[in-house]
Backbone as numpy.savetxt, mean C-alpha at the origin, in Angstrom:
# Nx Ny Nz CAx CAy CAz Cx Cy Cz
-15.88 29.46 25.42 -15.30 29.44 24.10 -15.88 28.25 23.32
-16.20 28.41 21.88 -16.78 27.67 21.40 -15.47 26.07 20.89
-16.00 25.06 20.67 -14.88 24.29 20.44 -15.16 24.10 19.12
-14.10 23.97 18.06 -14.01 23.40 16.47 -13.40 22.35 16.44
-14.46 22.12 15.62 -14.40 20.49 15.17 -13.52 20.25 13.80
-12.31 20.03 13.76 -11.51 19.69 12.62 -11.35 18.43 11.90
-11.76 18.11 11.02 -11.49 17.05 10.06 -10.23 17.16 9.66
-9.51 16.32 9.85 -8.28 15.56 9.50 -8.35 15.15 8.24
-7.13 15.64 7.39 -7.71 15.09 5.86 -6.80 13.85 5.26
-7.33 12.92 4.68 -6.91 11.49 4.28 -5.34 11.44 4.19
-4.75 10.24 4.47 -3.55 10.05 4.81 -2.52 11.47 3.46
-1.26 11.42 4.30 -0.40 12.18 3.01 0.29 11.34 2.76
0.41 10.24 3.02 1.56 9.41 2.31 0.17 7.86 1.68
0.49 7.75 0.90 0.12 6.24 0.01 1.16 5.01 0.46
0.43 3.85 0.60 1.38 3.01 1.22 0.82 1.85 0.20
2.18 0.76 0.14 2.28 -0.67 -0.41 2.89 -1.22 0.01
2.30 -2.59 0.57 2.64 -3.55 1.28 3.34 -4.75 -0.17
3.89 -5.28 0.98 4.72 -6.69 0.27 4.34 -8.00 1.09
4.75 -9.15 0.84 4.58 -10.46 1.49 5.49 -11.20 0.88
5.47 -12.46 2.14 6.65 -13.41 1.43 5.97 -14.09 0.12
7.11 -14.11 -0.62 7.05 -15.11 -1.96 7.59 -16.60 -1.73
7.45 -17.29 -2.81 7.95 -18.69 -3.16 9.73 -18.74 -2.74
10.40 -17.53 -3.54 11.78 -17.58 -2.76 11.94 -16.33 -2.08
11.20 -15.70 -1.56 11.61 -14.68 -0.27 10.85 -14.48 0.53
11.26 -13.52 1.99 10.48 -13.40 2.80 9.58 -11.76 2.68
8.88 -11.34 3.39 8.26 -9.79 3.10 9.49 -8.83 3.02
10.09 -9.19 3.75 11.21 -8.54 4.45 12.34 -8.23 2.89
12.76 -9.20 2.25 13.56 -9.58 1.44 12.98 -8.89 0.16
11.67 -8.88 0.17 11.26 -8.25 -1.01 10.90 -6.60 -0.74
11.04 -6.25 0.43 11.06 -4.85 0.68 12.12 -3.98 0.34
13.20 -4.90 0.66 14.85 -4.97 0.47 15.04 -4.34 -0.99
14.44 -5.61 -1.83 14.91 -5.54 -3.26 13.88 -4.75 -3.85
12.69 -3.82 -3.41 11.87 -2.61 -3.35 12.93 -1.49 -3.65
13.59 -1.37 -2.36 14.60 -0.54 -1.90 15.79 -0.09 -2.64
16.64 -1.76 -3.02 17.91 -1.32 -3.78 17.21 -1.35 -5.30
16.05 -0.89 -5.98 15.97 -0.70 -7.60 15.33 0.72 -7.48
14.33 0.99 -6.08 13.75 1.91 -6.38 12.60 2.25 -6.79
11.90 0.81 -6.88 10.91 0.55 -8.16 10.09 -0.12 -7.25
8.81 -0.02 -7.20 7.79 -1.19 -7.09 7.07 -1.24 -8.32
7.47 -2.60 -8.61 6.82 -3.50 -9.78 5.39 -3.76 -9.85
4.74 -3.31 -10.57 3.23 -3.94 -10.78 2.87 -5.09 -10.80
1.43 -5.40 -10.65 1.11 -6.87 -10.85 0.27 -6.95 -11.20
-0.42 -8.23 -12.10 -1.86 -8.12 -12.31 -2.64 -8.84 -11.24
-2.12 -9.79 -10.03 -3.17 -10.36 -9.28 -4.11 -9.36 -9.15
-5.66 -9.64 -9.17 -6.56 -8.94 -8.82 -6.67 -7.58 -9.15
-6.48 -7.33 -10.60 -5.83 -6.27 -11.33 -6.95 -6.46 -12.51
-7.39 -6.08 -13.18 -8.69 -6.24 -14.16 -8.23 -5.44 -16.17
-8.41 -5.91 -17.12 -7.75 -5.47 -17.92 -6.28 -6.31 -18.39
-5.99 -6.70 -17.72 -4.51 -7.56 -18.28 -3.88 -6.95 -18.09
-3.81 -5.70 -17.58 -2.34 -4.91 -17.43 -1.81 -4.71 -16.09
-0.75 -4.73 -15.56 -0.40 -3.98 -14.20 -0.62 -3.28 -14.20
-0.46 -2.78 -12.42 -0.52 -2.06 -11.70 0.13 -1.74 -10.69
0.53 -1.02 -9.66 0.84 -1.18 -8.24 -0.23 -0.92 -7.77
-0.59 -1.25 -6.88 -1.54 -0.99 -5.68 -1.05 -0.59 -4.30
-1.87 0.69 -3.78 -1.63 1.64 -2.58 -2.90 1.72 -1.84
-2.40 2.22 -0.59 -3.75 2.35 0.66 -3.46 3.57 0.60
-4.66 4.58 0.78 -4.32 6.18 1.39 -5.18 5.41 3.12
-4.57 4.75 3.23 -4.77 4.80 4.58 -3.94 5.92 5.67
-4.52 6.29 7.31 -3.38 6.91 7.91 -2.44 5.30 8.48
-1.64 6.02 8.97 -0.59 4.92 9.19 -1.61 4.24 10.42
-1.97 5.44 11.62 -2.50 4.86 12.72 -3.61 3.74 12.20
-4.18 3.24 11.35 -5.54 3.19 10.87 -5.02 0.89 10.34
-3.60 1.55 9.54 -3.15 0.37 9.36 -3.20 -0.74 10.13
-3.44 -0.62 11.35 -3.40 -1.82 12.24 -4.35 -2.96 12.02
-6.26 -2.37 11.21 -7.06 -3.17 10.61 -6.36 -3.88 10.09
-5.93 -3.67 8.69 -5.12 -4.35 7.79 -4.10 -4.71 7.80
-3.40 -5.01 8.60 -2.14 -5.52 8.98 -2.60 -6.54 10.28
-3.64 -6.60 10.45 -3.99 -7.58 11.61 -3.84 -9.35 11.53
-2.90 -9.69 12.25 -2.37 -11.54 11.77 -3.00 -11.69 11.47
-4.25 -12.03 10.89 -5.15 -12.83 10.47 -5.62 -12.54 9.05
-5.32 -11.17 8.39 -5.09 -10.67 7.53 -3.67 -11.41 6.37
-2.79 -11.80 7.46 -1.10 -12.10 6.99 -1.51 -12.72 5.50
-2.00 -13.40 4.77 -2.08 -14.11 3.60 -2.32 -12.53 2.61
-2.68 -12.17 2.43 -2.66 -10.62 1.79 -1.87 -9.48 2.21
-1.45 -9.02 3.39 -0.77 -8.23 3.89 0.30 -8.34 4.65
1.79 -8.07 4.84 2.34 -8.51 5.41 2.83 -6.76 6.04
3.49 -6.97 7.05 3.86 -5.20 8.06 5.20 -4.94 7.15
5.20 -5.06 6.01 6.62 -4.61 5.79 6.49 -4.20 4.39
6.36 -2.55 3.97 6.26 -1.78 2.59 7.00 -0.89 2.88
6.14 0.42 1.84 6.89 1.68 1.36 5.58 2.46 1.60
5.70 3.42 1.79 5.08 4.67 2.14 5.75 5.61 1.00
4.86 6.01 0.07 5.28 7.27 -1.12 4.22 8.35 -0.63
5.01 9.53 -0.43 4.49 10.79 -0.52 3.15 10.89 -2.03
1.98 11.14 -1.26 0.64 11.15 -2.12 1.27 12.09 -3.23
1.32 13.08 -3.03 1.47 14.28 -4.12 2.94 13.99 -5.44
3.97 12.93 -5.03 4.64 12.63 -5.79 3.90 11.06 -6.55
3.43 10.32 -5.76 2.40 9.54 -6.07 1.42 10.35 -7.31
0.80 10.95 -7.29 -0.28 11.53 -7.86 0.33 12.24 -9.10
1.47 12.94 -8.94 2.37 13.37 -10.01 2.55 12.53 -11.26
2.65 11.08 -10.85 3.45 10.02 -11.71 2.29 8.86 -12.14
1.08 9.71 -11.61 -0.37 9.20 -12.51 -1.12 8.29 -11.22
-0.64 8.17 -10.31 -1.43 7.22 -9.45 -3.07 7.74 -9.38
-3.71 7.43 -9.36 -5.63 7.67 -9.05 -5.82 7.23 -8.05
-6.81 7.27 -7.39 -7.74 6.86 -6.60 -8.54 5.58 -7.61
-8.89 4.51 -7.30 -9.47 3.24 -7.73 -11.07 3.71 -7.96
-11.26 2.88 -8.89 -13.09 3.04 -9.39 -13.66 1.69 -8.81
-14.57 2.23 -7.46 -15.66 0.74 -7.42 -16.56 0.64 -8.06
-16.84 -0.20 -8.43 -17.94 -0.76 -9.56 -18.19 -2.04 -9.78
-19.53 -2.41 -9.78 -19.83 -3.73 -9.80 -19.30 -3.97 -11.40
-18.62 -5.37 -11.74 -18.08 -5.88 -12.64 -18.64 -5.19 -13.91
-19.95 -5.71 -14.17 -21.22 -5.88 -14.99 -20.67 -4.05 -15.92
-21.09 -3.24 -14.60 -21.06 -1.98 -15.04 -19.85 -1.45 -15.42
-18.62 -1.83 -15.01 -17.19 -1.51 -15.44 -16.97 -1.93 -16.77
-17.42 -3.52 -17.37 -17.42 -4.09 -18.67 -18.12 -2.85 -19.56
-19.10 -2.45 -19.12 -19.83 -1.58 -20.21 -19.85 -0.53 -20.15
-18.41 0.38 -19.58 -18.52 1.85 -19.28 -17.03 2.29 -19.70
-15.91 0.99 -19.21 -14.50 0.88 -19.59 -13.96 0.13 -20.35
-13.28 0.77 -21.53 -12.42 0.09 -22.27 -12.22 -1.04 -21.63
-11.41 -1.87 -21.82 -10.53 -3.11 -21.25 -9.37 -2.14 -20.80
-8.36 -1.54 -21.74 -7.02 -0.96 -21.49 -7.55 -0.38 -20.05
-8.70 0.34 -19.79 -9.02 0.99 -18.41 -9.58 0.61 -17.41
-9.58 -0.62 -17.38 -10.40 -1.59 -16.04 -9.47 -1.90 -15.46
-7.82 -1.37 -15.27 -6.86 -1.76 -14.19 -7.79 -0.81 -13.13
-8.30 0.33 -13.61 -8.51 1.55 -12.39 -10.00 0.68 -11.54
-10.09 -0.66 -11.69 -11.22 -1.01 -11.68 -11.56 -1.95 -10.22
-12.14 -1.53 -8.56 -12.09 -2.70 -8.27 -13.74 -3.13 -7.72
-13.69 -4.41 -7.87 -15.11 -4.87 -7.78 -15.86 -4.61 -6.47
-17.19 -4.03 -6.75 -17.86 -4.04 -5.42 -19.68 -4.77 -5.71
-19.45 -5.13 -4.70 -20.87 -6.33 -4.82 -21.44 -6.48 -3.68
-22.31 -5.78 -2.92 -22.94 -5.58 -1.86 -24.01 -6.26 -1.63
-25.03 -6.56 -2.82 -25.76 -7.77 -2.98 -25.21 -9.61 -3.37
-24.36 -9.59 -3.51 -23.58 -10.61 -3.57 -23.79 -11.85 -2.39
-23.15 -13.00 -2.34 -23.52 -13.71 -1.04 -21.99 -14.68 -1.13
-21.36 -14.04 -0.46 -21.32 -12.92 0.05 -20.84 -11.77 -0.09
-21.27 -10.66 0.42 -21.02 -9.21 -0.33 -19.63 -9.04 -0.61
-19.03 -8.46 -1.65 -17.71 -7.92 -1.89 -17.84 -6.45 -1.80
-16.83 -6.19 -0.59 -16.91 -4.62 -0.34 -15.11 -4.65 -0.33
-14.05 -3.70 -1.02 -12.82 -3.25 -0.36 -12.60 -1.84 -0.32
-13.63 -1.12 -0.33 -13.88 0.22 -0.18 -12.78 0.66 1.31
-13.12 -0.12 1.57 -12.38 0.37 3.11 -10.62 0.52 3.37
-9.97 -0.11 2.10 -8.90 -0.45 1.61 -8.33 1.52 1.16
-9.64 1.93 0.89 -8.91 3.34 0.01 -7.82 3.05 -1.04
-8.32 2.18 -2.07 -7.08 1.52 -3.25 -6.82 2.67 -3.94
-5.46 3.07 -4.21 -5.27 4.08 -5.48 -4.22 2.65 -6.30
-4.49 3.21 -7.26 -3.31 2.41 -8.41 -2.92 3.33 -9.44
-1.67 3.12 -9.84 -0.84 3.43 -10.79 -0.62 2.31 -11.76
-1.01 2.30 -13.61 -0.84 1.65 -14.57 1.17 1.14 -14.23
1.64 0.17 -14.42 2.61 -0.09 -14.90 3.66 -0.27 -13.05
4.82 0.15 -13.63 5.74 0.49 -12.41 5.60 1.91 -11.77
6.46 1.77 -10.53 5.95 2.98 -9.59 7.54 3.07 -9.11
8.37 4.39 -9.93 9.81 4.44 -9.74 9.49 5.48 -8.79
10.57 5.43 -7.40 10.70 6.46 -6.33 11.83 7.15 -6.39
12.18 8.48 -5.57 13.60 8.71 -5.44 13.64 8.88 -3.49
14.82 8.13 -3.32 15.02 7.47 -2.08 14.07 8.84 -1.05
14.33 9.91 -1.41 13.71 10.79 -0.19 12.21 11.33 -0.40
11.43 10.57 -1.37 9.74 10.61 -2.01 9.11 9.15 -0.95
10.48 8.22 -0.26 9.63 7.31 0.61 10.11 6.82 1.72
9.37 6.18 2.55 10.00 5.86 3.89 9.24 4.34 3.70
10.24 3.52 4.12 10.22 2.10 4.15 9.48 1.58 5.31
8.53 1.05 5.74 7.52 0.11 6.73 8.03 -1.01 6.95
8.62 -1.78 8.52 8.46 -2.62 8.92 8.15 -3.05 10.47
7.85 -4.07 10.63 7.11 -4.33 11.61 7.88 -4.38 13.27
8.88 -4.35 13.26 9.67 -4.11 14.48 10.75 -3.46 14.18
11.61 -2.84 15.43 12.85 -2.15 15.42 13.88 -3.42 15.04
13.46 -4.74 15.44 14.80 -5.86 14.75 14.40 -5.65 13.58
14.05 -5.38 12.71 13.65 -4.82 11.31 14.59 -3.45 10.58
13.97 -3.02 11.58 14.79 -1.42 11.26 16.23 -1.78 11.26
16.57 -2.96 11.93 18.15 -2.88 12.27 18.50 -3.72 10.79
18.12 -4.71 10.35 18.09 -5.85 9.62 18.29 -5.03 8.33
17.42 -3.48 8.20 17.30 -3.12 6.42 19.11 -1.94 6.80
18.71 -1.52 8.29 20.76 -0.50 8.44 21.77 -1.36 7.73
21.77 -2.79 8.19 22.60 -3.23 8.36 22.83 -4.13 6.59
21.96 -4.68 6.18 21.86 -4.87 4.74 22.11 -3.78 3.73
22.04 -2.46 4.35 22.51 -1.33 3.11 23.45 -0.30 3.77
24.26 -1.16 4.99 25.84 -0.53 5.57 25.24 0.47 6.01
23.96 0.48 7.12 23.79 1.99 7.26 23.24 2.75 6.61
22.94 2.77 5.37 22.35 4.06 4.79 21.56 3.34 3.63
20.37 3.16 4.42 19.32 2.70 3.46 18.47 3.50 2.66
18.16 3.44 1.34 17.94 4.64 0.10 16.31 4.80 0.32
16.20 5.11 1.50 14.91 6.22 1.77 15.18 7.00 2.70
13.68 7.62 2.95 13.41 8.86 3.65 13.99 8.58 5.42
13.59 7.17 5.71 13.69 6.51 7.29 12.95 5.35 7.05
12.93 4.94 8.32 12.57 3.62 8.34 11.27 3.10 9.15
10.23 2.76 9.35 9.62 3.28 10.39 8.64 1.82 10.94
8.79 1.41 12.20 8.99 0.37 12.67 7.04 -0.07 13.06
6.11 0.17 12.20 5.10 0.22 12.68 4.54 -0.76 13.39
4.79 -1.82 13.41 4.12 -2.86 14.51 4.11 -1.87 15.88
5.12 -1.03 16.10 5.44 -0.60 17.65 4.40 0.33 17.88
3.77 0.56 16.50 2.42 1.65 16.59 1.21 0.98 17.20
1.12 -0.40 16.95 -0.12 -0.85 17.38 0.03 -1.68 18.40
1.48 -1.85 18.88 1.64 -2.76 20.15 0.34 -2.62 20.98
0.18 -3.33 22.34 -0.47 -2.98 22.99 0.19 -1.98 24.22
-0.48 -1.01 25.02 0.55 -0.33 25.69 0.22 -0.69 27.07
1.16 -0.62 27.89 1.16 -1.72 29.51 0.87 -0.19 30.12
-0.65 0.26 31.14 -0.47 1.27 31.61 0.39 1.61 32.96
């Protein structure tokens, strides 16, 4: 019998990470993700002056690159996972790479949020292709069962039950550090 070769097609859920702030921890701001509903845009590293949110179509399994300690100053194990197709509904894109130069002279300003830099000749090269960035202009409102909340251990999972009495306003909760543990054979 012949064997087929199936391609797996790019993640179905879009994910955004959080990190600690000046007064909170990743954790705390996942929280307050949670009870508005909303992830807020930003312009760090955002082009144009306007927000954005920023998402990975990463698969979840895949996250472990980017979530790797050494990564921690940009990424922290604790977001939201939005269903792509409600994502995509509410305007999210897929990101435009483009070296700076050529984005200035092809995009408005209002349209260089969709914009992120790639510089391969550079020294040293700027590549985040590997990121799979989609962004959405502005805020990114959910309804509790369009997402499932990311954190990095099951004391996590217990920490967001127990902060919203049990019934925390998503889909589940889903403890991914335990995805990339190492496994004892």
């Amino acid at each position: 019998m012949k064997r087929v070769s199936v391609k797996i097609p790019a993640a179905a859920m879009l994910t955004h990470f959080t990190r600690a702030s000046k007064t909170a921890s990743a954790l705390d701001n996942l929280i307050a993700i949670l009870k508005c509903g909303t992830i807020r845009g930003g312009r760090r590293m955002v082009g144009g002056g306007r927000a954005a949110v920023c998402l990975f179509d990463v698969p979840i399994a895949e996250l472990g690159a980017l979530l790797d300690r050494r990564n921690r100053r940009r990424y922290e194990p604790f977001g939201i996972a939005i269903d792509k197709r409600y994502a995509f509904k509410t305007g999210a894109r897929p990101v435009i790479y483009l070296p700076a130069i050529e984005a200035r002279q092809i995009l408005d300003e209002e349209e260089r949020w969709r914009v992120v830099t790639i510089d391969l000749n550079g020294a040293p090269p700027i590549d985040w292709t590997f990121e799979r960035e989609w962004r959405l202009a502005g805020d990114l409102v959910f309804e509790p069962n369009e997402a499932a909340a990311l954190v990095e251990s099951w004391k996590d999972v217990d920490e967001i039950f127990d902060r919203f009495d049990g019934r925390p306003p998503c889909a589940g909760v889903i403890p991914i550090g335990e995805i990339f543990a190492p496994r004892n054979a």
